[in-house]
C-alpha positions, 0 to 999 in steps of 0.5 A, a space after each residue: 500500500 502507499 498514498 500521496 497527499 499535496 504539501 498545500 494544506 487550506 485550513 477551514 480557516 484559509 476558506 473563509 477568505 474566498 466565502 461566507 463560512 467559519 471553522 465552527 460551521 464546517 467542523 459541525 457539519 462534516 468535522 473536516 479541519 483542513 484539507 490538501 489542493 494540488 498545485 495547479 500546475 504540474 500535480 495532477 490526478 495522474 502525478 498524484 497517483 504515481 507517487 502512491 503506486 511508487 511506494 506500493 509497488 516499493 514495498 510490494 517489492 515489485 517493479 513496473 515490469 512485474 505489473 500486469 494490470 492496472 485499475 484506475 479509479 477517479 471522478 477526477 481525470 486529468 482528460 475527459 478521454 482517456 482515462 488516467 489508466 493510461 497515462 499512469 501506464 505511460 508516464 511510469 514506463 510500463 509494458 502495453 498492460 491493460 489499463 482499466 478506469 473505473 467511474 464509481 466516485 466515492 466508491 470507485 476504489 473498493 469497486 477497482 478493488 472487486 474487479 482486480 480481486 476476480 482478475 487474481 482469484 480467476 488466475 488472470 494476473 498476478 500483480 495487479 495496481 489499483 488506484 484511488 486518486 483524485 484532483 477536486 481543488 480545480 473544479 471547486 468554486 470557493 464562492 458563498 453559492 458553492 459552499 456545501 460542495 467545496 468545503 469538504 473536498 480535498 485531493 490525493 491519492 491511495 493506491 495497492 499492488 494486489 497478489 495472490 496468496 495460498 494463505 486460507 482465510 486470509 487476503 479479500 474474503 469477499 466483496 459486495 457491490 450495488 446501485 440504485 439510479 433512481 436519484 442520481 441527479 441529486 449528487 452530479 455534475 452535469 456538465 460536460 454532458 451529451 445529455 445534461 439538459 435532460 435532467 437540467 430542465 426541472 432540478 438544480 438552481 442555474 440558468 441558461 439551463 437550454 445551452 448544453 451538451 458535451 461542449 461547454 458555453 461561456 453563459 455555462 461557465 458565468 452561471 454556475 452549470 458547470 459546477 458539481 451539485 449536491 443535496 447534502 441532507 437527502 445523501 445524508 439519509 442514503 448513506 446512513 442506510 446503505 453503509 451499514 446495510 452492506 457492511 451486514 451484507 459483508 458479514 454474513 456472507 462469511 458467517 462473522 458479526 459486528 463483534 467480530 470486526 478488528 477496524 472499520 475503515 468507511 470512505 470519508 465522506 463526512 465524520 457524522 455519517 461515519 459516527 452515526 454507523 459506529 454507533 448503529 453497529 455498536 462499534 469502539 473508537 478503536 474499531 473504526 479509522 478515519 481521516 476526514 479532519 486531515 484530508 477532506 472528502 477525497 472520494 475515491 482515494 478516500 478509502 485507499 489513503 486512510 487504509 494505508 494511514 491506519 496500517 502505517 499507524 500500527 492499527 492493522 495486525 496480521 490475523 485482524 478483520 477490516 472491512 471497508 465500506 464506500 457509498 456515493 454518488 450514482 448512487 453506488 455502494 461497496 465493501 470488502 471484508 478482508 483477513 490480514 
């Protein structure tokens, strides 16, 4: 395991600066303290990514060479096409391996991980890099209209070399991915789009709604269309049900309880939705790890970050149970169980 985070720390204080906010107000609501932002040049979704796969691939003790697959996960690519999967490959001297990227946002990581997991079990490859990176500070508008979106992003980058191991009972016991399309329009951003207007017509708070597509306008970019919308409360409400729903489903699947869980590692999405789940499962502060007051929400490098932190830390030992959890927009879900 390795991550990377930007040297650029913006506290909630430093936020106050471009908009109407205060460290109390972001605290309360999320428990975010600070956050990372990449440079605006030279650090990208890619770059970022590199730094981690470097360190696992360091302590995997395997070189580009041995990598045989890559799984790319990001909401935030450096191009609308390709995908970073690609860039990554080049930029670090791979060979022609394949490269996937996966659009799952804030669970992107554990569903990379689903997919690279199959690749190993099936004995398709036998070094597979998956990545969680995310560069979010370029999108953000640091304005008082935007606040409830731009005060929890950060940006950063997680990322695993995953091998197979003989080992029983021990490695990904299992994984669980699910969706529910029914209400994506309520955590978006909609432009670029090829069909944005469609769901623009009726729901989210900017004008010049009839000019759009996949290009972008001027009248766009000057209105606000272009910027991520979010019904905080009404993700708030799904989040809580789904996190620990397939935290359950994780559990069960392998004949274990909530007892049985050494730590918990949930995407750090806001500190209240990760509390009210410790509570609801009857879990320790020992038994569950988070970051999000150093990091923010970095979506899908969220979970690959705090579970190499945790680890760094000494918080994960061989023979411990750890199961990650991620939902989000989409809306999607996911957890792995895994035996260390």
């Amino acid at each position: 395991m390795g991550y990377y985070v930007p040297k650029n720390v913006y506290t909630n204080e430093d936020l106050t600066r471009f908009m109407d906010t205060s460290d109390e107000w972001i605290q309360e609501r999320t428990g975010i303290k600070e956050r990372r932002f990449a440079n605006r040049m030279g650090e990208t979704t890619t770059t970022m990514a590199i730094e981690a796969a470097k360190i696992a691939m360091d302590r995997a003790g395997v070189t580009t060479h041995d990598i045989d697959f890559i799984v790319f996960a990001t909401l935030s690519p450096d191009y609308y096409f390709p995908g970073c999967g690609v860039l990554l490959q080049r930029e670090m001297g791979m060979r022609e391996i394949g490269a996937l990227d996966v659009r799952n946002q804030c669970s992107g990581f554990v569903y990379a991980l689903s997919v690279a997991d199959q690749f190993i079990k099936t004995g398709t490859y036998k070094n597979i890099l998956v990545v969680g990176s995310e560069k979010h500070s370029f999108a953000m508008d640091f304005q008082t209209r935007s606040r409830n979106v731009s005060v929890i992003f950060g940006d950063g980058a997680g990322a695993v070399v995953l091998q197979p191991t003989q080992e029983k009972n021990k490695g990904i016991l299992s994984t669980h991915l699910h969706s529910d399309g029914a209400d994506a329009e309520i955590l978006a951003m909609y432009y670029p789009g090829a069909h944005a207007n469609k769901w623009l017509t009726d729901k989210p708070p900017f004008p010049n709604q009839e000019l759009g597509g996949l290009f972008l306008t001027t009248e766009q970019l000057e209105s606000g269309a272009t910027l991520p919308y979010m019904d905080g409360p009404a993700v708030f409400k799904k989040a809580i049900v789904k996190f620990p729903e397939v935290i359950r489903e994780a559990l069960a699947a392998n004949n274990l309880s909530e007892k049985d869980i050494d730590l918990l590692i949930p995407h750090q999405a806001n500190l209240r939705i990760s509390q009210y789940v410790q509570k609801l499962l009857g879990l320790s502060d020992n038994q569950v790890f988070n970051n999000i007051q150093k990091y923010g929400n970095t979506t899908a490098a969220s979970v690959p970050i705090a579970l190499c932190e945790a680890w760094e830390a000494g918080k994960i030992n061989t023979g411990d149970l750890v199961c990650l959890a991620a939902f989000g927009s989409g809306f999607t879900w996911a957890s792995a169980l895994i035996r260390w």
